[in-house]
C-alpha positions in Angstrom: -2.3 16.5 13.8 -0.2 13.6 15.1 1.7 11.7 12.8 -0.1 8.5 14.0 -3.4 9.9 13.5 -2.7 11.0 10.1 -1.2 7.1 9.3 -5.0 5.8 10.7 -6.5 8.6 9.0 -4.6 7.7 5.2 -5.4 4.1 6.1 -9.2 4.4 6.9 -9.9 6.9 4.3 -8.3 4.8 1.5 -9.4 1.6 0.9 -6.3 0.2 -1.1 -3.1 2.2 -0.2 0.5 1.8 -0.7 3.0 3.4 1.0 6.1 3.5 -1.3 9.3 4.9 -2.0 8.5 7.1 -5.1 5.7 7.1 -6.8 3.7 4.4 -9.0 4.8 5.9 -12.2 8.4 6.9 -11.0 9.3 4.3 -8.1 12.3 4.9 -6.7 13.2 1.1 -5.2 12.8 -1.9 -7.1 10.6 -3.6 -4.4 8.0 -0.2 -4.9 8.0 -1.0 -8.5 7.5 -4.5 -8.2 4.6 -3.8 -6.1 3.1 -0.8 -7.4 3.3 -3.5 -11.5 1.3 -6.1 -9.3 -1.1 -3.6 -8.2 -1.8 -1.9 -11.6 -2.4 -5.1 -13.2 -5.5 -5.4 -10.7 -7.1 -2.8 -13.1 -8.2 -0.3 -10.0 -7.4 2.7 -8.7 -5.3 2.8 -5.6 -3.8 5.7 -3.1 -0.3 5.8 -2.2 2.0 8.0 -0.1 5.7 8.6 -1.0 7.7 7.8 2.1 10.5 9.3 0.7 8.7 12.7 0.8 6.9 11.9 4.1 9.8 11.6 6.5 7.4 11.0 9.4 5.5 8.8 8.2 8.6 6.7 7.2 9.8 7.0 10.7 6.4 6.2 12.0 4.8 3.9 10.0 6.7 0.6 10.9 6.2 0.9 14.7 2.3 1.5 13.9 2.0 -1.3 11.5 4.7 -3.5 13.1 6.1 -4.4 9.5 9.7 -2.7 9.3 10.3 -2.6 5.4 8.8 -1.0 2.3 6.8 -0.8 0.4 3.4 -1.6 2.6 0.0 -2.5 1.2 -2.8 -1.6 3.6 -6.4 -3.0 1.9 -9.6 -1.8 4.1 -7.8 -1.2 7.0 -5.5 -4.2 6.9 -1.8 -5.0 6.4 -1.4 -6.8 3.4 1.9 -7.1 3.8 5.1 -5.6 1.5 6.8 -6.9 -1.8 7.1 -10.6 -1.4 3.7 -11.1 0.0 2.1 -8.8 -2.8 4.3 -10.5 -5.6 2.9 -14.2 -4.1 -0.5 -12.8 -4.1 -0.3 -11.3 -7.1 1.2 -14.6 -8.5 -1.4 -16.7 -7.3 -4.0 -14.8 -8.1 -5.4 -13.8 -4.8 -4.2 -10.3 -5.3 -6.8 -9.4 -7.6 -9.3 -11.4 -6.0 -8.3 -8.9 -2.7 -8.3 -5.5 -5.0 -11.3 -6.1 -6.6 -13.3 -6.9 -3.6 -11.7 -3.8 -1.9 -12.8 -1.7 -5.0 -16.7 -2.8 -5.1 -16.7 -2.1 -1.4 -15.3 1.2 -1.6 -18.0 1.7 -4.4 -21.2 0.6 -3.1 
């Protein structure tokens, strides 16, 4: 499969993903483990792919999403946005708002 069709293919098939350096118990960038804290205090289960061990999908993924940094929160098929924006969100509380809404979707 091509590397962009398995991007759109993580993305459609998981409603709240994260792509990340690490993983969300063992980031390996602070900006990953900044997000991936904002995330788990949403209370729901999320996907997320390690860039780090997905070298095509790191070389790939910011051309597809036009976003050049990570990490990179994709919610039902949407950029989010990375770090700042999640951190803002998360802050404000429209993060959870987001999340749970994506979760009862994904549910029903």
């Amino acid at each position: 499969m091509d590397i962009i069709e398995t991007i759109k293919e993580q993305i459609a098939s998981n409603p709240i993903l994260l792509y990340m350096k690490g993983s969300p118990n063992a980031p390996q960038c602070g900006f990953s483990q900044r997000a991936t804290q904002a995330l788990m205090a949403c209370g729901e289960k999320f996907a997320y792919v390690d860039i780090l061990a997905n070298p095509d999908i790191r070389a790939n993924l910011p051309a597809y999403a036009n976003w050049p940094t990570f990490p990179q929160l994709w919610v039902n098929g949407e950029l989010v946005g990375g770090c700042d924006i999640i951190t803002e969100m998360h802050e404000s509380g429209e993060l959870q708002t987001l999340i749970k809404a994506a979760a009862a979707k994904a549910e029903a």
